[in-house]
N, C-alpha and C positions, 0 to 999 in steps of 0.2 A: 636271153633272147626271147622277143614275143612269140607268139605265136605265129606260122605262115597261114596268111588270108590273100587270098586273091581276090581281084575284082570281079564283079560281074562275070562281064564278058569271058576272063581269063578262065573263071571256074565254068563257065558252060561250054569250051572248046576242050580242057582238061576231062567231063565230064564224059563230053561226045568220045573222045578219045578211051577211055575207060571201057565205055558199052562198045566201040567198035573193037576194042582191043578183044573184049570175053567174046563179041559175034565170030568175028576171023579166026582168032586161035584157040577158045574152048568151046566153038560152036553153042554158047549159052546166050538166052538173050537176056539183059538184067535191065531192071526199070531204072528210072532215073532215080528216086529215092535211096536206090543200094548202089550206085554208080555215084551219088554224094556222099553217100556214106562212106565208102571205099578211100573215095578220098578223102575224109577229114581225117579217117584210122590215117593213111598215109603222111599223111597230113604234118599231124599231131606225135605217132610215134616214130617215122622213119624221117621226117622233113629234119632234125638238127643234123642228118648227117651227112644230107648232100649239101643243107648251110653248109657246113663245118668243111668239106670239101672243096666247096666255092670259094670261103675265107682266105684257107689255105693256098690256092692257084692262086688269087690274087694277088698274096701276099708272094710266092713266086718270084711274079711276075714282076713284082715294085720291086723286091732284093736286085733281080736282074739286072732293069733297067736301073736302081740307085750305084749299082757297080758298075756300070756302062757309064753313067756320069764322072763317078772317083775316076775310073780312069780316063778319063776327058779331061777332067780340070788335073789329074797328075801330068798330063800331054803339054798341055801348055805351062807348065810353074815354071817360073825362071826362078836359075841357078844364084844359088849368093855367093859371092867372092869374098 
């Protein structure tokens, strides 16, 4: 897996999110410099495991649906004589 990057945009809504997160619930205010940082630590060591999580649902979700198909196409087979 590479590394998780965001775009622009996505890291400075992620970022804003960060600094509002320490204002509201540890009443700290943190600059944008350690509110980047924060998130690359996050980033970099926790990001494989909500990947790895998202993998897995998805994969879920495709088992699901590929057995909802098998038995679609077993609904219709005709019988051999």
């Amino acid at each position: 897996m590479s590394d998780i990057e965001f775009s622009k945009n996505e890291k400075e809504l992620i970022v804003n999110k960060i600094k509002q997160y320490f204002d509201a619930e540890l009443d700290q205010d943190i600059g944008q410099f350690d509110a980047e940082f924060l998130l690359d630590f996050f980033s970099k060591e926790l990001g494989v495991y909500f990947y790895n999580q998202g993998l897995q649902d998805a994969q879920a979700i495709l088992s699901s649906r590929l057995d909802s198909i098998t038995d679609a196409i077993d609904d219709i087979e005709k019988p051999i004589k």
